[in-house]
BABAVO-261527 format. One record per residue: x negated, y negated, z of N, C-alpha, C, O, CB in turn; residue number from 1. Coordinates in steps of 0.001 Angstrom, whole numbers. Atoms other than C-alpha are relative to their C-alpha. Glycine has a CB too. Layout:
BABAVO-261527
+---------+---------+---------+---------+---------+---------+---------+---------+---------+---------+---------+---------+---------+---------+---------+-----+
:    n.c1 :    n.c2 :    n.c3 :   ca.c1 :   ca.c2 :   ca.c3 :    c.c1 :    c.c2 :    c.c3 :    o.c1 :    o.c2 :    o.c3 :   cb.c1 :   cb.c2 :   cb.c3 :   i :
+---------+---------+---------+---------+---------+---------+---------+---------+---------+---------+---------+---------+---------+---------+---------+-----+
:       X :       Y :       Z :       X :       Y :       Z :       X :       Y :       Z :       X :       Y :       Z :       X :       Y :       Z : NUM :
...
+---------+---------+---------+---------+---------+---------+---------+---------+---------+---------+---------+---------+---------+---------+---------+-----+
END
This chain:
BABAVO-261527
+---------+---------+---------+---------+---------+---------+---------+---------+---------+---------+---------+---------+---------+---------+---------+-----+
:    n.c1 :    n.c2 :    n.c3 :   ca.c1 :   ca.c2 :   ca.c3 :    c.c1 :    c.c2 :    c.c3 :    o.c1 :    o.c2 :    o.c3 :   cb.c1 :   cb.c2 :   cb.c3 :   i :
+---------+---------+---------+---------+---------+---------+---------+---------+---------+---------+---------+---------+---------+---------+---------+-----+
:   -1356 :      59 :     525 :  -17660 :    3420 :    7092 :     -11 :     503 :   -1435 :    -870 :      -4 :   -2156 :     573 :   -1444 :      81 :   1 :
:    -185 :    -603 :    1097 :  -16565 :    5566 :    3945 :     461 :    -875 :    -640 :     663 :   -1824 :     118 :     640 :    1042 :     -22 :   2 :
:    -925 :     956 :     906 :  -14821 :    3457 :    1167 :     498 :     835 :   -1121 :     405 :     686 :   -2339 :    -809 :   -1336 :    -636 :   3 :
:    -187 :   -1084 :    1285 :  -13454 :    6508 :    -338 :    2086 :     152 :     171 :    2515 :     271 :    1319 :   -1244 :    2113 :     478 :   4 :
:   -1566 :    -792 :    -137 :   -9337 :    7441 :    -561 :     502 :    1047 :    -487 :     979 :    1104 :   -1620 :     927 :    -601 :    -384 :   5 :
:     579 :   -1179 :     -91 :   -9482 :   10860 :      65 :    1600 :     709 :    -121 :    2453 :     -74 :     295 :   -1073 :     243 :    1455 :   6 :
:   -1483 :    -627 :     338 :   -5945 :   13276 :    -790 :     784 :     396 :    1230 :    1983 :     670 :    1179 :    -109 :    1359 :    -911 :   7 :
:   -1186 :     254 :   -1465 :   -4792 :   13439 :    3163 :     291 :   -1211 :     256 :    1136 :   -1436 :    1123 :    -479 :     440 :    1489 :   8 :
:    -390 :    1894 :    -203 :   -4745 :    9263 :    2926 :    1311 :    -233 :    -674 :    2103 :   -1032 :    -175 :   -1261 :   -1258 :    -913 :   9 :
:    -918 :     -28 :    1142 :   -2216 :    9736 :     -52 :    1581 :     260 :     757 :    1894 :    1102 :    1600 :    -519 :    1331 :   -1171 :  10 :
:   -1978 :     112 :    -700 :    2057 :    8970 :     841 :     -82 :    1123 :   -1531 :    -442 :    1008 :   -2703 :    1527 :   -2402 :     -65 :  11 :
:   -1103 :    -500 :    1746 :    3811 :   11965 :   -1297 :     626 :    1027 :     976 :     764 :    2177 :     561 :   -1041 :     993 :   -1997 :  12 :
:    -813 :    -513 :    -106 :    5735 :   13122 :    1346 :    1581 :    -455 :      26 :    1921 :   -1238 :     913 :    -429 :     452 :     733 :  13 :
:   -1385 :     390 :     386 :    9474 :   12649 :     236 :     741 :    -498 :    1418 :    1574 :   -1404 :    1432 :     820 :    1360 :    -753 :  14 :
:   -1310 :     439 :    -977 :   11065 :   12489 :    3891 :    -905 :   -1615 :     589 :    -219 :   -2560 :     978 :     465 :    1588 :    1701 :  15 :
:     766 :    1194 :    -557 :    8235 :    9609 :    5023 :     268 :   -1089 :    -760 :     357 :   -2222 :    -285 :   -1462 :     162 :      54 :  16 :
:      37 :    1473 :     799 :    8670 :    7441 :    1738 :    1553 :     -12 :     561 :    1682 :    -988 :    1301 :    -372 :    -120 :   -2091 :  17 :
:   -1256 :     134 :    -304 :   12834 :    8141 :    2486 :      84 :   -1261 :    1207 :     496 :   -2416 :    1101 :     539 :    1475 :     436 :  18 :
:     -71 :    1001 :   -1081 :   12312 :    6759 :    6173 :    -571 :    -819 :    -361 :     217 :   -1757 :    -480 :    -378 :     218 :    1177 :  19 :
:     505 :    1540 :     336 :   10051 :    4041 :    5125 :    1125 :    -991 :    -681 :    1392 :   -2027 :     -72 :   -1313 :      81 :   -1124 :  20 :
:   -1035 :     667 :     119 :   12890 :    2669 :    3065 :    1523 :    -602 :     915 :    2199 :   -1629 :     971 :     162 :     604 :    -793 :  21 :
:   -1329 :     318 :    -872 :   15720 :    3087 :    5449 :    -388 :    -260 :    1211 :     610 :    -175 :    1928 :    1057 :    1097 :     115 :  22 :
:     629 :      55 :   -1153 :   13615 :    2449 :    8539 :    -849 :   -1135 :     173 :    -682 :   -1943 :    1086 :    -656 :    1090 :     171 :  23 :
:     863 :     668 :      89 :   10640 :     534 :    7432 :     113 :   -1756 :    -184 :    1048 :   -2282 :    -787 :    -530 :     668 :    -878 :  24 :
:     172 :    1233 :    -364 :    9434 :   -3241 :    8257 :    -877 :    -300 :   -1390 :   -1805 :     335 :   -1888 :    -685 :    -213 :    1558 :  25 :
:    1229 :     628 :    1585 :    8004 :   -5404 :    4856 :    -431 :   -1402 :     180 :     152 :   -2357 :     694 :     897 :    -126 :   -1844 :  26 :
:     318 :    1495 :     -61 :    6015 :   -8183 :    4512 :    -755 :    -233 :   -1564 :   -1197 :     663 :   -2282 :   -1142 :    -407 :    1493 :  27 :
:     -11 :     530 :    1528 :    5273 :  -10035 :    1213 :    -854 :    -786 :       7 :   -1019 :   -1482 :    1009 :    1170 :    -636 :    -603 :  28 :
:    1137 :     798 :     512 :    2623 :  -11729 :    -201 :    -369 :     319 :   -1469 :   -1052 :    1253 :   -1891 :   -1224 :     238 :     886 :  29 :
:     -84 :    -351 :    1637 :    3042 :  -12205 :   -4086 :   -1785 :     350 :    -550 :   -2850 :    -156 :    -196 :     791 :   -1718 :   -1015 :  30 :
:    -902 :   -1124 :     877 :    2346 :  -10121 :   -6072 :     593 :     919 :     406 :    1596 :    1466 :     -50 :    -544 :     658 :    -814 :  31 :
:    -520 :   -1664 :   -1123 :    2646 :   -7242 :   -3335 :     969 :    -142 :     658 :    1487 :   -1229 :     398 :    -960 :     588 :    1265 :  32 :
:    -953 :    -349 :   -1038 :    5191 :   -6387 :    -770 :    -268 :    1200 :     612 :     -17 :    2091 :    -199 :    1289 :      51 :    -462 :  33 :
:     572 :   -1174 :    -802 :    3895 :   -3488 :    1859 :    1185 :       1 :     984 :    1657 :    -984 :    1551 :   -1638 :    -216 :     734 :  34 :
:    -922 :    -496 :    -743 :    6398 :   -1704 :    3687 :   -1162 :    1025 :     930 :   -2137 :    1668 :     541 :    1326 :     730 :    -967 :  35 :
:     818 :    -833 :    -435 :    5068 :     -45 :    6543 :    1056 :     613 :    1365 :    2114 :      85 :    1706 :   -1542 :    -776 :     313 :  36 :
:   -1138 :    -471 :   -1004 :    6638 :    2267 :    9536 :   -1075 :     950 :    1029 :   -1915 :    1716 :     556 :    1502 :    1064 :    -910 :  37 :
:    1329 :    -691 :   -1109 :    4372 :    3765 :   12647 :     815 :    1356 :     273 :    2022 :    1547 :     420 :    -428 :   -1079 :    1861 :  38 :
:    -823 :   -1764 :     695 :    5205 :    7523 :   12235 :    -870 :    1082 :    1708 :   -2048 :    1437 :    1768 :   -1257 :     882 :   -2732 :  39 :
:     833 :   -1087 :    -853 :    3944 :    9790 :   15243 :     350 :     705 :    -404 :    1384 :    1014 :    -996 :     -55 :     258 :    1267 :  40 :
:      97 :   -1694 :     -24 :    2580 :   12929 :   15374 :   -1252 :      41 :   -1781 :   -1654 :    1116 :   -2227 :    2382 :    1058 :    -258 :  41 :
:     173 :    -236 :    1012 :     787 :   11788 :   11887 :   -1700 :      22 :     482 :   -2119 :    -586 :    1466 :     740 :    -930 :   -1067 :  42 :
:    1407 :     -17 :    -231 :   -3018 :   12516 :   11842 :    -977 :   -1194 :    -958 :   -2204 :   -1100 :    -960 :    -422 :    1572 :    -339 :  43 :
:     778 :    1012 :     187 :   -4129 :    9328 :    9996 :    1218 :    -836 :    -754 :    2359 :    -394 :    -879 :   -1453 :     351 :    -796 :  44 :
:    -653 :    1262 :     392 :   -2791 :    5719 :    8291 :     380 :    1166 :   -1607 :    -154 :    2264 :   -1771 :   -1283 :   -1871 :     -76 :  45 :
:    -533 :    -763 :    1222 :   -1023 :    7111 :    4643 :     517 :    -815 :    -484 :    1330 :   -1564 :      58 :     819 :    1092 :      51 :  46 :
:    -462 :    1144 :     914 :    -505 :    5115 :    1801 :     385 :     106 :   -1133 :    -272 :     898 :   -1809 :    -757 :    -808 :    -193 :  47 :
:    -430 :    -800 :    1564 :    1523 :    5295 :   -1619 :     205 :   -1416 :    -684 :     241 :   -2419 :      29 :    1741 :    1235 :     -68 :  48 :
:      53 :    1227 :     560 :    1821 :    2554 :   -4337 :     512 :     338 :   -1144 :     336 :    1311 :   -1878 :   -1235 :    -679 :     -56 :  49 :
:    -913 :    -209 :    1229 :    4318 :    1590 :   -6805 :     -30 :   -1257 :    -765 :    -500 :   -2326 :    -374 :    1528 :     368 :     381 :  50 :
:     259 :    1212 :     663 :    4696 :    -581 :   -9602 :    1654 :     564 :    -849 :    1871 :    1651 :   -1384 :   -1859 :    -228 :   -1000 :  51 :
:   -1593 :    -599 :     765 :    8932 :    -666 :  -11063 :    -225 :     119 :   -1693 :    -889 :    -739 :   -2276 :    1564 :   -1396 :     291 :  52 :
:    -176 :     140 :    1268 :    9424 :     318 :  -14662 :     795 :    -500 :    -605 :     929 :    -281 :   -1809 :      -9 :     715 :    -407 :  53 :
:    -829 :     884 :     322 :   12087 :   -2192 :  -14650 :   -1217 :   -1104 :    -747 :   -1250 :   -1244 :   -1969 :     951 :    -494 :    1381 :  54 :
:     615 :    1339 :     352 :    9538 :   -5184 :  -15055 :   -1632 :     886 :   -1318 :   -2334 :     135 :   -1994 :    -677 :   -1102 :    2105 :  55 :
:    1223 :    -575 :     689 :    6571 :   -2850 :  -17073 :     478 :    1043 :    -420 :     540 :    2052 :     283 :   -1232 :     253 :     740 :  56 :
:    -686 :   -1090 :     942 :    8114 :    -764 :  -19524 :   -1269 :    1003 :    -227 :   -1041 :    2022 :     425 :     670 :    -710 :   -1620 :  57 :
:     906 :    -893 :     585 :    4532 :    1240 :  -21099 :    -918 :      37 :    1349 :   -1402 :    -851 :    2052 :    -734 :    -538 :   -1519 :  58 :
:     303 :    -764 :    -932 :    3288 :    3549 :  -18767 :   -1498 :    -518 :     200 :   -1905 :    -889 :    1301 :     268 :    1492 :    -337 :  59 :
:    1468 :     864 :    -159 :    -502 :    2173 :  -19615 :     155 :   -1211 :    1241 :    -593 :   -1185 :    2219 :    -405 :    -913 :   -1695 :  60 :
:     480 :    1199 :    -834 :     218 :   -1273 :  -17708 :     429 :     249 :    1823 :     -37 :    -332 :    2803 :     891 :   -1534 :    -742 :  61 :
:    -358 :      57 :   -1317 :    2358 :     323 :  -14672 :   -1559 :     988 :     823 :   -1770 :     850 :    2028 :    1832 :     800 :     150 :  62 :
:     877 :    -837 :     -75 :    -746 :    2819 :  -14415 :   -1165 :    -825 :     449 :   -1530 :    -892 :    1622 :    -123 :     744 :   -1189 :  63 :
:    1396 :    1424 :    -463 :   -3882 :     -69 :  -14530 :     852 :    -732 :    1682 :     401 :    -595 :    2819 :     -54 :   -2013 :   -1949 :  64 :
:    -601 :     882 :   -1346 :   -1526 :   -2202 :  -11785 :    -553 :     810 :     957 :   -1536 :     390 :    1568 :    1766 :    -170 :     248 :  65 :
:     144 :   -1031 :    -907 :   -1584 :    1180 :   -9575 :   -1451 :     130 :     193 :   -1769 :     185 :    1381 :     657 :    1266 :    -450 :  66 :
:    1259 :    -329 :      19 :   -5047 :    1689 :  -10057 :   -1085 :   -1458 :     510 :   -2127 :   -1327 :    1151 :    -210 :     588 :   -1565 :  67 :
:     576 :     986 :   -1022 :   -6081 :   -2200 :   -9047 :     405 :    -222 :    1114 :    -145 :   -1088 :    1793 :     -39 :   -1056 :    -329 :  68 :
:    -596 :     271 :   -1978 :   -3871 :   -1873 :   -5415 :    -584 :    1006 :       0 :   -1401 :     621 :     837 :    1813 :     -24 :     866 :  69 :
:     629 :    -485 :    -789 :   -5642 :    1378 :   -4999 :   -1887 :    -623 :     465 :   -2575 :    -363 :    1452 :     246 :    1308 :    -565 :  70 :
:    1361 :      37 :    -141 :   -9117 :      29 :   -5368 :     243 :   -1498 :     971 :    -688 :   -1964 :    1626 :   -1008 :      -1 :   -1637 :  71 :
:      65 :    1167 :    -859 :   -7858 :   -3141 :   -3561 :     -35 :     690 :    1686 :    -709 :     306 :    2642 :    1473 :   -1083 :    -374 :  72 :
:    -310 :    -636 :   -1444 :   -6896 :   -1027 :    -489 :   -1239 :    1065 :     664 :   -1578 :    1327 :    1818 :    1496 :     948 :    -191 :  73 :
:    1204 :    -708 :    -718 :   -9854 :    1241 :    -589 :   -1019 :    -900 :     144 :   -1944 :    -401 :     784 :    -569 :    1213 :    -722 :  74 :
:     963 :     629 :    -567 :  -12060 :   -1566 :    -264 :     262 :    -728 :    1662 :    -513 :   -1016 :    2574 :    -321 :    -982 :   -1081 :  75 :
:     244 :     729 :   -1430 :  -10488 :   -3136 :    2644 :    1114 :     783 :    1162 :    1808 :     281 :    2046 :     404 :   -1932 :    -179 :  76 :
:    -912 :    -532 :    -849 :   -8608 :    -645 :    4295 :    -584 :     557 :    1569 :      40 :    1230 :    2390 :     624 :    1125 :    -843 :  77 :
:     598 :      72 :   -1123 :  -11586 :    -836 :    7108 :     623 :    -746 :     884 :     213 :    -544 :    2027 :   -1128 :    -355 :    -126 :  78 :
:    -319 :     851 :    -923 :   -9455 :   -3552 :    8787 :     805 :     788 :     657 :     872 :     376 :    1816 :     496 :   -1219 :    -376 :  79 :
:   -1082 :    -529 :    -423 :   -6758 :   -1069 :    9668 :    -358 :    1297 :    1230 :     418 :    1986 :    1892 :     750 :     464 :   -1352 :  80 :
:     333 :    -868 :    -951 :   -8946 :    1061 :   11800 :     -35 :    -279 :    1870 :    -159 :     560 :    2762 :   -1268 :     300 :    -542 :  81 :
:     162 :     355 :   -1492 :   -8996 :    -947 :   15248 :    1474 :     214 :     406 :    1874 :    -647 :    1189 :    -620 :   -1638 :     343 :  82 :
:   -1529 :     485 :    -220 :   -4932 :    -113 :   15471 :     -57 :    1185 :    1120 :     548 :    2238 :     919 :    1368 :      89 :   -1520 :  83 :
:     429 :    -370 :   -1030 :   -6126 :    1235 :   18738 :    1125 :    1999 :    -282 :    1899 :    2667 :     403 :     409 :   -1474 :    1478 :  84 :
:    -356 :   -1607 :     110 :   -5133 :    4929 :   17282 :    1089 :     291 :   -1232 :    1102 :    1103 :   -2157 :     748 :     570 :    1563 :  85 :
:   -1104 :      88 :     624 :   -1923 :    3949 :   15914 :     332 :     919 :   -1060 :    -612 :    1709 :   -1058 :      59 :   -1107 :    -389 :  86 :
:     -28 :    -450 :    1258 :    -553 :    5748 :   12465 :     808 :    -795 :    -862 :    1902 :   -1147 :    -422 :     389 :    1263 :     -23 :  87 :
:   -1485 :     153 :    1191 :    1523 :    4575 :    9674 :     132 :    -178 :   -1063 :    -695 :    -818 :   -1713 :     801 :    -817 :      41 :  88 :
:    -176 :      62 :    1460 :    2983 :    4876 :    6607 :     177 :    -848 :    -734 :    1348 :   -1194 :    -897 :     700 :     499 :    -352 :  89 :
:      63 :    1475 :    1151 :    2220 :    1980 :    4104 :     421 :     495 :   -1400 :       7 :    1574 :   -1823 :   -1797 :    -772 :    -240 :  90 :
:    -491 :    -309 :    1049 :    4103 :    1852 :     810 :    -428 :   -1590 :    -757 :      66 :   -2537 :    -144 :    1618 :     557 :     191 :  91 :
:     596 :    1164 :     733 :    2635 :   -1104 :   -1327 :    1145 :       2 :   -1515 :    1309 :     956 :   -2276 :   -1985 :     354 :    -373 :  92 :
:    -967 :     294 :    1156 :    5227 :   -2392 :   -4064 :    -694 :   -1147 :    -483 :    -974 :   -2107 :     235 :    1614 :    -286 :     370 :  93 :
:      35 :    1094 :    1153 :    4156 :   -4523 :   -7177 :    1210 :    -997 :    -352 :    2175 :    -541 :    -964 :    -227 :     738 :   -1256 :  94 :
:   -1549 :     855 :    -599 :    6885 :   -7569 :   -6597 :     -21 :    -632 :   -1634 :     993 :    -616 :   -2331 :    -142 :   -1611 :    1805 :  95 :
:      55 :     682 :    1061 :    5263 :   -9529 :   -9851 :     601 :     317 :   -1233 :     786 :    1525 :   -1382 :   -1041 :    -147 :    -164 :  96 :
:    -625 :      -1 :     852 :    6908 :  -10053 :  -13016 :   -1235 :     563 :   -1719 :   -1022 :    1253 :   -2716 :     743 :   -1544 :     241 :  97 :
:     785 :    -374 :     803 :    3460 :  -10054 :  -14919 :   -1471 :     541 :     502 :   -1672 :     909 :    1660 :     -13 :    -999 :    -801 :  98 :
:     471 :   -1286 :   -1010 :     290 :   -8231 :  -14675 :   -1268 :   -1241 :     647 :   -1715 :   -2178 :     -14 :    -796 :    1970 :   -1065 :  99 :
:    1143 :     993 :    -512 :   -2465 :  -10146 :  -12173 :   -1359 :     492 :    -343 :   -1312 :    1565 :    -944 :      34 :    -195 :    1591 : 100 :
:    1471 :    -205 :    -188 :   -5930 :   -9694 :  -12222 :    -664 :     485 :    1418 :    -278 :      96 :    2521 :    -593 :   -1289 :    -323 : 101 :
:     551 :    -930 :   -1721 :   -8038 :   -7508 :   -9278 :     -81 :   -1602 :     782 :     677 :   -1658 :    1750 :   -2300 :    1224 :      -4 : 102 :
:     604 :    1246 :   -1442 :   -9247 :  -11214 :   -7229 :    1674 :    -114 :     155 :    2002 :     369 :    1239 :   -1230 :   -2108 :    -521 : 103 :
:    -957 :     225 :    -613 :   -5380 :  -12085 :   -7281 :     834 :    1323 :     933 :    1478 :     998 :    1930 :     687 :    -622 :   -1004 : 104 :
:    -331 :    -963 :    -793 :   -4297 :   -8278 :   -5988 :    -958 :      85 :    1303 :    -464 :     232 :    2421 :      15 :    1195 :    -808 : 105 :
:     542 :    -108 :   -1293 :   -7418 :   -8202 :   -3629 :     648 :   -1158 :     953 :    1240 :    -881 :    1997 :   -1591 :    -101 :    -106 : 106 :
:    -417 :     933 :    -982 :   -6501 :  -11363 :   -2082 :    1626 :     -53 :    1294 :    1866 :    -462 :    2430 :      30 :   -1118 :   -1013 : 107 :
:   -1286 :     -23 :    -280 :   -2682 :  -10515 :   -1929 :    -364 :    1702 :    1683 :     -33 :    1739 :    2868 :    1182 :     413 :   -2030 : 108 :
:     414 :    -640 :   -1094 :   -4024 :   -7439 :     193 :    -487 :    -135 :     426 :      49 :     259 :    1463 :    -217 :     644 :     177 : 109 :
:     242 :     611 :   -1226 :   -5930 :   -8620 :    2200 :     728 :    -581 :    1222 :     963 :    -275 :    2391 :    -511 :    -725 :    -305 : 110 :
:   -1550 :     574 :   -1009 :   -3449 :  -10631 :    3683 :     861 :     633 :     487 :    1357 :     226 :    1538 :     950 :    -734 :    -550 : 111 :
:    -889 :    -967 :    -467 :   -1227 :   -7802 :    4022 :    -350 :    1131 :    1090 :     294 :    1882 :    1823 :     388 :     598 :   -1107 : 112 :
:     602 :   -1227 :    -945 :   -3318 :   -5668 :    5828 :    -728 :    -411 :    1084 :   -1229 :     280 :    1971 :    -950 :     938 :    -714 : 113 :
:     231 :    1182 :   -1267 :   -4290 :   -8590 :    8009 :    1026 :    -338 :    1080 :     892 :    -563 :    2282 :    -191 :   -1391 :    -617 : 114 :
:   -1674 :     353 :    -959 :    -368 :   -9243 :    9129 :     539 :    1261 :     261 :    1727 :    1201 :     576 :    1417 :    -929 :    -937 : 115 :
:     -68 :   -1448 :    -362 :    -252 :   -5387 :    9726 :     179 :    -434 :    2134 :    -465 :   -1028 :    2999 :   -1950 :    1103 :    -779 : 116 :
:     218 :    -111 :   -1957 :     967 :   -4946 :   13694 :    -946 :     711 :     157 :   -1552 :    1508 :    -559 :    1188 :     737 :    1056 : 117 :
:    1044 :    -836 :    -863 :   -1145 :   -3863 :   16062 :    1299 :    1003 :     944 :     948 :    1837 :    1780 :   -1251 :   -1295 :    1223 : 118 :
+---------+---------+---------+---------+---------+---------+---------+---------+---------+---------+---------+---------+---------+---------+---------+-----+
END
């Protein structure tokens, strides 16, 4: 198993994040909230991650946040491989008001990528 998140894993297509919003199913587990939507025709799971500049004004802290959900997700984004083929587009939102620490983001994903359908 790789533990790498490689630039075809990456959400940045505009009509997928669109449907994910107007389409997509979320589940919450503070600090996070993961929106996710099973997309055929896509050739693997695709994931994008945000943090609002409502609650984190300087670009430094929304930047670190982004950078501990990716390393949270590339460590455990092995669970998401038994989805007997499946695809889909995961959008990970920063829900918290202030900034957590990696054990409270790993934990929060975990969980999220645990209550992932099959």
């Amino acid at each position: 198993m790789r533990f790498t998140f490689q630039k075809h894993e990456k959400l940045k297509s505009r009509k997928t994040i669109g449907a994910l919003f107007s389409e997509g199913k979320g589940i919450n587990k503070f600090p996070l909230r993961m929106i996710y939507l099973h997309i055929e025709g896509q050739e693997s799971i695709k994931a994008g991650f945000s943090v609002p500049k409502r609650n984190f004004k300087l670009a430094v802290s929304r930047n670190r946040i982004k950078r501990l959900m990716r390393e949270a997700y590339r460590l455990h984004k092995n669970k998401l491989k038994p989805n007997n083929g499946d695809n889909f587009a995961l959008l990970f939102l920063y829900i918290g008001r202030k900034e957590c620490d990696f054990s409270e983001i790993e934990k929060a994903m975990t969980v999220l990528l645990d209550k992932l359908p099959e």
